[in-house]
C-alpha positions as CSV (number, residue, x, y, z in Angstrom):
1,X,5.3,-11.4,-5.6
2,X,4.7,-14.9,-4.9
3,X,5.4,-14.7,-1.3
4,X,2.5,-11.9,-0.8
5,X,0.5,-14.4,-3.0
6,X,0.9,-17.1,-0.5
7,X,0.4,-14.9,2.3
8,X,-3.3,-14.0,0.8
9,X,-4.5,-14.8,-2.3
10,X,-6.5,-11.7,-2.3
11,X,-3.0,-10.0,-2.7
12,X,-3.5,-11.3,-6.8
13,X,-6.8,-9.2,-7.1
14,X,-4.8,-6.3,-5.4
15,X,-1.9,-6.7,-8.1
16,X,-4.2,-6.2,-10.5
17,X,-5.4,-3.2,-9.7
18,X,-1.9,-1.8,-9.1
19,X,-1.0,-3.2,-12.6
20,X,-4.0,-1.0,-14.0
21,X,-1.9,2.3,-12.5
22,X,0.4,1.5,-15.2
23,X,-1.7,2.3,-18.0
24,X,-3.3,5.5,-19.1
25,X,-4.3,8.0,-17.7
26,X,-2.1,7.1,-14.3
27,X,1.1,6.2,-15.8
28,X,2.7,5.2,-12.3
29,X,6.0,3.4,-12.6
30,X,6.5,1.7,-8.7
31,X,8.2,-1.1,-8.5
32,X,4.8,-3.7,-7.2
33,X,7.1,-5.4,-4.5
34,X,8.4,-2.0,-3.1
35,X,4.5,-1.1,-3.2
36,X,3.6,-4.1,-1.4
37,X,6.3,-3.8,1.1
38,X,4.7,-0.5,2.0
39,X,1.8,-1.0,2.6
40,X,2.3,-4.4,5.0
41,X,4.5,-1.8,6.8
42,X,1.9,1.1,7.1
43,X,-1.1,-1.0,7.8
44,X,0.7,-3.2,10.2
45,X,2.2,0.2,12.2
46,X,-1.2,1.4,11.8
47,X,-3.0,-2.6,13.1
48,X,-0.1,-2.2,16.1
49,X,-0.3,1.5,17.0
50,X,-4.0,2.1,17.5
51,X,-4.0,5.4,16.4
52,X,-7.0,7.9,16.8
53,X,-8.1,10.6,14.3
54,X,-5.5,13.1,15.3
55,X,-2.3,11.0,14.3
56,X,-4.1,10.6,10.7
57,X,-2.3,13.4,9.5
58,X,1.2,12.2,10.9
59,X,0.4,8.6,9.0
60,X,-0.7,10.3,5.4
61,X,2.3,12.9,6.0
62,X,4.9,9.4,6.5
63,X,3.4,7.9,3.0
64,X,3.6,10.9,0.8
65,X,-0.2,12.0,1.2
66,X,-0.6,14.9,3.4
67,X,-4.6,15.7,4.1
C-alpha cells in the first residue's frame, strides 16, 4: 500500500474508508491492494477512453455493477 500512498496521500483517507467495509454491517473481505489496483485500472481506462453515457453500462457491467 505504500506505493499508492506515495502516489497520493489522499489514497490513506481512501484506505480508511475501505478498511471501514470490513466492519459491520458490510463485512467485505477484498484484499485493499487488489482493490486499489482496480480501480487505477477502471478510472485510468475510463480518464483514456472518453466515454459518453451509453458505454456506462458496458464500464459498471466490466466491475461487477450492472445499472
Amino acid at each position: 500500500m505504500d506505493d499508492f500512498f506515495w502516489i497520493d496521500p489522499v489514497n490513506r483517507d481512501f484506505l480508511k474508508v475501505f478498511e471501514k467495509l470490513n466492519e459491520e454491517p458490510f463485512g467485505v473481505k477484498l484484499d485493499a491492494v487488489k482493490v486499489f489496483n482496480e480501480v487505477y485500472y477502471q478510472t485510468t481506462k475510463f480518464l483514456f477512453e472518453h466515454p459518453t453515457i451509453f458505454d456506462y453500462h458496458e464500464y459498471s457491467f466490466e466491475i461487477g455493477c450492472p445499472i
